[in-house]
C-alpha positions as a Python dict, from the first residue, in 0.01 Angstrom:
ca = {
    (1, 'X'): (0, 0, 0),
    (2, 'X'): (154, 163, -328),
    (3, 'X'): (159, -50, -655),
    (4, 'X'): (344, 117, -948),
    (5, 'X'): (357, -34, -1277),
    (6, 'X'): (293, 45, -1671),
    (7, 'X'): (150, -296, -1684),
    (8, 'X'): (-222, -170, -1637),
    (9, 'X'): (-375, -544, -1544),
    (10, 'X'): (-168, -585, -1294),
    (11, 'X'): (-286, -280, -1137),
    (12, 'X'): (-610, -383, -1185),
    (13, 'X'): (-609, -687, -1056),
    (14, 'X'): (-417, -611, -772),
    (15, 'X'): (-658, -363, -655),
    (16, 'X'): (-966, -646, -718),
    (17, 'X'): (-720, -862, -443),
    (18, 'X'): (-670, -515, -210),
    (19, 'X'): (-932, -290, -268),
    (20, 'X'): (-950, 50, -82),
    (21, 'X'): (-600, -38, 105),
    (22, 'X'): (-422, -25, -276),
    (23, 'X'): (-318, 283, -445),
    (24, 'X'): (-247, 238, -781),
    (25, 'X'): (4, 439, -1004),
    (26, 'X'): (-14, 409, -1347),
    (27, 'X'): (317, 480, -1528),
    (28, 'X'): (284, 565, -1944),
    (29, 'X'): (603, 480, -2009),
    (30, 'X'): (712, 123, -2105),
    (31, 'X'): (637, -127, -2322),
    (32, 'X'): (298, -264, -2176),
    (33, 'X'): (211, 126, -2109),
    (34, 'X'): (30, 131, -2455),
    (35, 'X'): (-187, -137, -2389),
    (36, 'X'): (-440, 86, -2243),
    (37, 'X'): (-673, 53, -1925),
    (38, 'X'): (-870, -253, -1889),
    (39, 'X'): (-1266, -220, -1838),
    (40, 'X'): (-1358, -92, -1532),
    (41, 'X'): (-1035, 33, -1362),
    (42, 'X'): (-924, 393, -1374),
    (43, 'X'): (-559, 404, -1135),
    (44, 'X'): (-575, 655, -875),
    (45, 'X'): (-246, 865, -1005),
    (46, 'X'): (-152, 860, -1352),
    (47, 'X'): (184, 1009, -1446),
    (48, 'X'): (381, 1024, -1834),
    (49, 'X'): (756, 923, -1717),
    (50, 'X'): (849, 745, -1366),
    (51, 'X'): (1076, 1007, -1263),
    (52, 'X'): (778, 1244, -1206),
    (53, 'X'): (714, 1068, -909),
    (54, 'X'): (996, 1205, -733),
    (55, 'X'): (789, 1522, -706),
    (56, 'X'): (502, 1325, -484),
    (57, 'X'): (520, 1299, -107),
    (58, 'X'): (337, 1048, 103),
    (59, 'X'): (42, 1153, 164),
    (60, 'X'): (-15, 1231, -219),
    (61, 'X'): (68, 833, -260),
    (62, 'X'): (-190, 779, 50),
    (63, 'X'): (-444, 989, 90),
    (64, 'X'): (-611, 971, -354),
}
């Protein structure tokens, strides 16, 4: 599975739920984005604006 959000927390806890089956993708861009990264939790892609994503295939997404 692929979670993408500039929420960090929900990324976070999300992968606490999934684990190992998660990748997370942390977007800087919206409102939440400047919250910063809770404790513990580093997201396994990290991109500035959404639209960079469009330059990722699959197995970038699966295989972090």
């Amino acid at each position: 599975y692929v979670m993408i959000d500039d929420k960090a927390q929900i990324l976070a806890d999300s992968r606490a739920i999934l684990g190992s089956k998660l990748t997370t993708v942390f977007v800087r861009q919206g409102k939440y984005a400047q919250e910063g990264l809770p404790a513990n939790f580093t997201p396994d892609i990290d991109v500035d604006h959404i639209g960079e994503l469009r330059a990722f295939n699959a197995e970038q997404f699966l295989h972090v």
